[in-house]
C-alpha positions in Angstrom: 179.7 -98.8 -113.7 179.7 -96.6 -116.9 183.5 -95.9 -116.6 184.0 -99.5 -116.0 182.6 -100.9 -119.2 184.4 -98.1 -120.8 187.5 -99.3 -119.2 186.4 -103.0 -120.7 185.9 -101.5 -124.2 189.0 -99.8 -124.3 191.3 -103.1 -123.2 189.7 -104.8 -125.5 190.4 -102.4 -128.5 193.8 -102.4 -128.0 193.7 -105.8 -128.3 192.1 -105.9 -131.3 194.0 -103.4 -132.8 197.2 -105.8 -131.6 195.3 -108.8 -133.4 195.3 -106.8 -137.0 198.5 -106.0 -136.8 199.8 -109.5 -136.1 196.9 -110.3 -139.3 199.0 -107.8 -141.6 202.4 -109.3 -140.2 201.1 -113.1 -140.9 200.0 -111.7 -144.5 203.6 -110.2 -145.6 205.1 -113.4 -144.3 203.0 -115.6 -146.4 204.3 -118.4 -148.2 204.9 -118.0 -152.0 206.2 -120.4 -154.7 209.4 -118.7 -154.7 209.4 -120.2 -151.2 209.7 -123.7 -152.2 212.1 -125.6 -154.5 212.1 -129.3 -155.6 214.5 -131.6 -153.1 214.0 -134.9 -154.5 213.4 -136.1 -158.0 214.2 -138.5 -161.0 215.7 -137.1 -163.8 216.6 -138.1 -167.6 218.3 -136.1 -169.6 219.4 -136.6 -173.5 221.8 -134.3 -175.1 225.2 -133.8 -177.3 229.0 -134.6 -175.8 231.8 -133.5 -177.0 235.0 -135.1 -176.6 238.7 -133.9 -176.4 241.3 -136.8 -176.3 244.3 -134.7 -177.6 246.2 -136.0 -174.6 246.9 -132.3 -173.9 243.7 -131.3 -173.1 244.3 -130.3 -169.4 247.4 -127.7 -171.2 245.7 -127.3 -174.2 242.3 -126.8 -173.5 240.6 -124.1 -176.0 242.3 -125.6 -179.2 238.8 -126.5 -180.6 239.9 -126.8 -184.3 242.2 -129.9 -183.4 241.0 -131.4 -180.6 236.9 -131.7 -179.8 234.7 -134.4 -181.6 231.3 -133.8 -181.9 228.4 -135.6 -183.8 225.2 -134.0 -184.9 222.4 -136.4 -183.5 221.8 -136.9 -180.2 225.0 -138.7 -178.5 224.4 -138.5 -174.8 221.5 -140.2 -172.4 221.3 -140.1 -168.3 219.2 -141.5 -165.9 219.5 -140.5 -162.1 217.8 -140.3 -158.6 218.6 -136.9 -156.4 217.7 -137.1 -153.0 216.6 -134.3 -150.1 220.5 -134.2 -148.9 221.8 -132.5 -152.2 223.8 -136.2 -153.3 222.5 -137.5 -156.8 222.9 -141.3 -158.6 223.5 -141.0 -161.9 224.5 -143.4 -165.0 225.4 -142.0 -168.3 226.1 -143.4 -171.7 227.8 -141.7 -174.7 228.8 -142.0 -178.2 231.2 -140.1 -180.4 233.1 -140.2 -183.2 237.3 -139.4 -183.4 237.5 -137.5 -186.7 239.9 -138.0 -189.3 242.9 -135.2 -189.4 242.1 -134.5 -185.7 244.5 -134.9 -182.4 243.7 -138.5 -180.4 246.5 -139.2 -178.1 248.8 -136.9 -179.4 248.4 -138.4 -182.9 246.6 -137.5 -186.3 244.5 -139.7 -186.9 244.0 -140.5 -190.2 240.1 -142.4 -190.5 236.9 -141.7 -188.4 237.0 -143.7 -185.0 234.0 -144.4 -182.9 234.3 -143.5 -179.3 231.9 -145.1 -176.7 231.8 -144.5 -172.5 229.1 -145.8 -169.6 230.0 -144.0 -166.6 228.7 -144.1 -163.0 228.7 -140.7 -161.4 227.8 -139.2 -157.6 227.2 -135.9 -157.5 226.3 -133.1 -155.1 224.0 -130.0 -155.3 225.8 -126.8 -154.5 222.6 -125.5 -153.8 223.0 -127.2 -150.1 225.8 -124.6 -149.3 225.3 -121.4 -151.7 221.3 -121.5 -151.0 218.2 -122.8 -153.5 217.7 -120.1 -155.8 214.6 -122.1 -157.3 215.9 -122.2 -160.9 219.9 -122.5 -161.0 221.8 -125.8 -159.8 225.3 -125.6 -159.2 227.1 -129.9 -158.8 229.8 -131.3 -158.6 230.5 -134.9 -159.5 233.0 -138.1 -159.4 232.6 -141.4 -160.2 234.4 -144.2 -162.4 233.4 -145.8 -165.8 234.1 -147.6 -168.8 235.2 -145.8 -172.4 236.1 -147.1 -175.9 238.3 -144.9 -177.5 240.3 -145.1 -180.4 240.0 -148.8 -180.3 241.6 -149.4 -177.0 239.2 -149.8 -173.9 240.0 -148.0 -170.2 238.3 -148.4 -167.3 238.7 -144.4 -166.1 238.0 -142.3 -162.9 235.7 -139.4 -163.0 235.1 -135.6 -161.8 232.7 -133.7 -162.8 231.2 -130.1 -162.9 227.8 -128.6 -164.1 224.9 -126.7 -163.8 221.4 -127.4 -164.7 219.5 -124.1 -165.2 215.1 -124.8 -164.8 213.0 -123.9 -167.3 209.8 -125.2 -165.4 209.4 -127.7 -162.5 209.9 -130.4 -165.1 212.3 -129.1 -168.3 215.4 -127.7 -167.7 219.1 -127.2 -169.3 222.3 -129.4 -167.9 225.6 -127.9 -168.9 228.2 -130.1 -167.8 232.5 -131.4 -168.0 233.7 -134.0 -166.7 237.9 -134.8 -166.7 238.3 -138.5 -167.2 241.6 -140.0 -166.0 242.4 -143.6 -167.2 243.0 -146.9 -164.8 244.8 -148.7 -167.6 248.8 -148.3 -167.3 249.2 -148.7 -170.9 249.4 -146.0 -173.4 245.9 -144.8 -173.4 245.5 -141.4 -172.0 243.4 -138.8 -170.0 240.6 -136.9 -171.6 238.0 -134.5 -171.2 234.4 -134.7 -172.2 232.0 -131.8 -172.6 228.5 -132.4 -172.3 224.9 -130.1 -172.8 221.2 -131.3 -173.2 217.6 -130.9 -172.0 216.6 -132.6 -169.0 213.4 -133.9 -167.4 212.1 -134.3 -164.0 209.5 -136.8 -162.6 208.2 -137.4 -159.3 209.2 -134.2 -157.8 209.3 -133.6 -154.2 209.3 -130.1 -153.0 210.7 -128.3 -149.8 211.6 -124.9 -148.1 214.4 -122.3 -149.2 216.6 -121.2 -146.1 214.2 -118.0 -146.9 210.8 -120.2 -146.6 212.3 -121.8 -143.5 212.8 -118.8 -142.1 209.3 -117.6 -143.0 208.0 -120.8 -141.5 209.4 -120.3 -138.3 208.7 -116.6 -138.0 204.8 -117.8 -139.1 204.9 -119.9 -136.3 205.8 -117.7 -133.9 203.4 -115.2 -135.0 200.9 -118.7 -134.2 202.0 -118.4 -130.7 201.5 -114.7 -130.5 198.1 -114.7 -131.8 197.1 -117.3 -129.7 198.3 -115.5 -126.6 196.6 -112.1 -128.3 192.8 -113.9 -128.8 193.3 -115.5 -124.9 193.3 -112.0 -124.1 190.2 -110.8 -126.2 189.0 -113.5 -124.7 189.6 -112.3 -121.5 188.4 -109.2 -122.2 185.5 -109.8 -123.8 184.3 -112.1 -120.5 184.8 -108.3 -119.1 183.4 -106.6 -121.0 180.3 -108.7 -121.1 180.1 -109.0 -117.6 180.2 -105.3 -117.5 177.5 -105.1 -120.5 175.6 -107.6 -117.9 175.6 -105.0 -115.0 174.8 -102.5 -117.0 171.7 -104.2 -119.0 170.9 -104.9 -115.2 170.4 -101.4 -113.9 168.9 -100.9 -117.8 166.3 -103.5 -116.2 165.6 -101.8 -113.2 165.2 -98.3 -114.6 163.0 -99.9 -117.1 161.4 -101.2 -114.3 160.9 -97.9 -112.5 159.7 -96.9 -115.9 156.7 -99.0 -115.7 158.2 -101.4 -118.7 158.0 -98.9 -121.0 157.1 -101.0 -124.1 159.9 -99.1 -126.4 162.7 -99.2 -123.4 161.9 -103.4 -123.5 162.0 -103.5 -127.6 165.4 -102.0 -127.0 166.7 -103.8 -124.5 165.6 -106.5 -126.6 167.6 -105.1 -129.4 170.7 -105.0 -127.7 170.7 -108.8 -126.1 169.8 -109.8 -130.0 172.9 -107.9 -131.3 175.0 -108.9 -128.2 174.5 -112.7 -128.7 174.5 -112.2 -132.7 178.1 -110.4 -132.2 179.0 -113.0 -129.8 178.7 -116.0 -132.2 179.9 -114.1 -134.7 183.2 -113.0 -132.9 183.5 -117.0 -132.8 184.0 -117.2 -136.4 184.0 -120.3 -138.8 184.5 -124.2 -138.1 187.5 -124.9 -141.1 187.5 -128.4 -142.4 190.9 -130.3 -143.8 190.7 -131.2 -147.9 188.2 -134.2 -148.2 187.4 -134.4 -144.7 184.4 -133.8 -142.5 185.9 -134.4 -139.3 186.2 -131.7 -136.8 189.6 -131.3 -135.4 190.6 -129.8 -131.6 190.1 -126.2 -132.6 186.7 -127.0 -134.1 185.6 -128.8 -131.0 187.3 -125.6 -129.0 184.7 -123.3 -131.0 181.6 -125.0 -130.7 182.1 -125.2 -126.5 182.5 -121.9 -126.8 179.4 -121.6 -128.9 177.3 -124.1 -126.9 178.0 -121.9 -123.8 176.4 -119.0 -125.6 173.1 -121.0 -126.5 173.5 -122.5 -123.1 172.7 -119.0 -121.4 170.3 -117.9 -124.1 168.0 -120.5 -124.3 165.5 -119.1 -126.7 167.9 -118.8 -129.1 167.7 -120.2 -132.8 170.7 -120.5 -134.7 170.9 -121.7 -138.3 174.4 -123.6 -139.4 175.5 -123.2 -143.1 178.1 -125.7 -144.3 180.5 -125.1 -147.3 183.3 -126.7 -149.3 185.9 -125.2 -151.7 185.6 -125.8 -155.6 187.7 -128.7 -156.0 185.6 -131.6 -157.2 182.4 -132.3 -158.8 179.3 -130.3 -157.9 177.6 -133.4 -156.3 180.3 -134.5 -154.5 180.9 -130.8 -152.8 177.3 -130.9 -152.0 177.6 -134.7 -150.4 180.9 -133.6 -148.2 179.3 -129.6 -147.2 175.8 -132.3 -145.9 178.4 -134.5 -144.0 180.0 -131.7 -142.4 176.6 -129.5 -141.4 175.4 -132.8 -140.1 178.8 -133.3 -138.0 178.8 -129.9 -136.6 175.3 -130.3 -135.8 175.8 -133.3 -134.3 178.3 -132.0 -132.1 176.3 -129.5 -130.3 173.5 -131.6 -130.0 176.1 -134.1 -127.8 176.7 -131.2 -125.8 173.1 -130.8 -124.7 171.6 -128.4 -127.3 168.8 -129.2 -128.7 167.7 -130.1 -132.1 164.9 -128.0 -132.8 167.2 -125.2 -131.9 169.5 -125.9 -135.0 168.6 -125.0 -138.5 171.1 -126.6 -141.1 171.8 -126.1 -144.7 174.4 -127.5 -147.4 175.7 -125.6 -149.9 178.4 -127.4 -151.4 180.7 -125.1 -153.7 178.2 -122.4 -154.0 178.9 -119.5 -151.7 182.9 -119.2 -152.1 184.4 -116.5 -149.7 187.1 -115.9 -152.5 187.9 -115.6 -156.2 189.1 -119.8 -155.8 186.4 -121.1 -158.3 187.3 -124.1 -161.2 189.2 -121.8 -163.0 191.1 -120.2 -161.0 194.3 -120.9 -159.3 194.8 -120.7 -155.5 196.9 -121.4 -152.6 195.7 -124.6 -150.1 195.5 -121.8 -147.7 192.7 -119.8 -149.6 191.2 -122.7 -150.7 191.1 -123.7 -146.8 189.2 -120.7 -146.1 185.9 -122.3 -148.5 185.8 -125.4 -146.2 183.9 -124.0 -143.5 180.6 -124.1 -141.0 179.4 -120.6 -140.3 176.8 -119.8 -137.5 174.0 -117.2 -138.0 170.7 -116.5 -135.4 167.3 -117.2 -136.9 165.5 -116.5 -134.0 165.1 -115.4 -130.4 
């Protein structure tokens, strides 16, 4: 019998020790913020333009002194939506102004000349073939649109290419050129306009890298495994309790032969108080969702398990402590941890455990199992780990 529960204690050490290191695997895969990037958003953008209309630009293209137009104040304004699949809406407008003694159409001009353009543009995030890098954004871009230029007006077709490098989730830089290739068959001609400005996002949307994809699906996985691992310690905890059973059994019988020798029975009693105590305990914690009080299938899962235990130790009292994470008001935390003690209680009590065997007790924000308090910063997944029901034994 001895060699048998040893047998039991072994298995289920191994077990364990397969358990932690599944733990330690979950923990190095854990989702960061360098795991996400924004997918969708609106963004507006202001900036400067700068024109080349030389009519040689596309042979001629560094001859700065002679061809580019540039004003000083702000000449350029967007507005666009980009979407989840890397394509982007976006309409721009732009002014200028044609310089005197500069190249326009292979001419020098000789007075100032204002130059005007509202152009439609699609573009595409290069992102969705090179891989989100979380703070560089590669497009490309065509489109049509409308341009004033040295007094004659062209509708023209567009292609574009830019980057917009991220400063925050919000602020960022968009460096951009776009060729512009006029519909008119008169004697207006192609031209190129350069572009750079700030830009600003607004109801941002985020998603996975390819990395944080990958982490995902390795996590869950991992999910799998550890659920096959604890059906094991399950397993081989039923073992190694029915061997712990035996054995307190032939404990009782010696005892017995022993006259119920007063200190064998406080010991006996010792170990069936620390046996259930390490029993509810290897349970662990009823976690709540954000806000919510409900108890979801893995909840209900635990407390059968639980209720079993109290089932076949009848004397026992158990107290339930009910927490929630910092987030909200202190009243409010202490409202939501009383709803949830009073759910979990509830619970058992359906399942044919009685009242007075359940001590309760709401403590709102004020035992935190982690540094996650109003002023600090934390993951949902350690601010998950507040939102709990834990189980203790009062009495036997």
């Amino acid at each position: 019998m001895l060699v048998m529960r040893h047998s039991a204690v072994l298995c289920l050490t191994v077990i364990l020790f397969g358990s932690f290191n599944l733990k330690a695997q979950e923990e190095d895969l854990m989702l960061t913020a360098k795991d996400s990037v924004i997918v969708s958003s609106w963004i507006f953008g202001l900036g400067l333009n700068v024109v080349d209309d030389a009519g040689s630009e596309f042979s001629n293209f560094f001859n700065f002194d002679d061809n580019l137009h540039i004003v000083s104040l702000p000449s350029r304004i967007s507005a666009g939506k980009y979407f989840k699949n890397g394509v982007g809406l976006e309409i721009i407008g732009t002014y200028n102004r044609y310089k005197s003694g500069k190249t326009v159409d292979q001419i020098v001009i000789n007075e100032d000349i204002d130059y005007y353009a509202a152009d439609f543009r699609v573009s595409y995030d290069l992102n969705q073939i090179l891989g989100h890098t979380g703070w560089f954004d590669p497009y490309v871009g065509i489109g049509v649109g409308y341009t004033d230029a040295n007094n004659q007006g062209r509708g023209t077709y567009n292609a574009a290419v830019g980057f917009r490098t991220w400063l925050s989730d919000k602020w960022g830089i968009d460096i951009n050129s776009t060729g512009k290739w006029t519909m008119n068959a008169d004697n207006s001609s192609n031209h190129i306009q350069h572009a750079a400005g700030v830009v600003y996002q607004i109801e941002v949307e985020r998603g996975l890298t390819r990395k944080g994809e990958e982490k995902l699906r390795r996590l869950q996985e991992l999910e799998k495994e550890r659920q096959r691992v604890q059906d094991s310690i399950d397993a081989a905890r039923k073992a190694e309790e029915e061997a712990k059973r035996l054995a307190e059994e032939l404990e009782r019988k010696r005892l017995e032969e022993e006259k119920n020798s007063e200190e064998a029975l406080a010991e006996a009693a010792k170990r069936k108080r620390d046996s259930i105590e390490n029993a509810i305990r290897a349970l662990g914690n009823v976690y709540f969702d954000l806000n919510s009080s409900y108890l979801n299938s893995n909840d209900k899962a635990l407390l059968d398990k639980l209720t079993v235990i109290l089932e076949e130790n009848e004397t026992v009292i158990i107290e339930v402590n009910s927490h929630t994470d910092s987030r909200g008001t202190d009243k409010y935390n202490l409202w939501l941890s009383e709803r949830r003690v009073n759910r979990t209680r509830d619970y058992l009590i359906g399942k044919g455990i009685s009242e007075t065997r359940i001590q309760i007790e709401a403590f709102g924000e004020k035992s935190l199992v982690n540094e996650c308090d109003n002023n600090t910063y934390c993951t949902e997944e350690k601010h998950s780990q507040n939102r709990r029901s834990e189980f203790k034994v009062i009495k036997i």
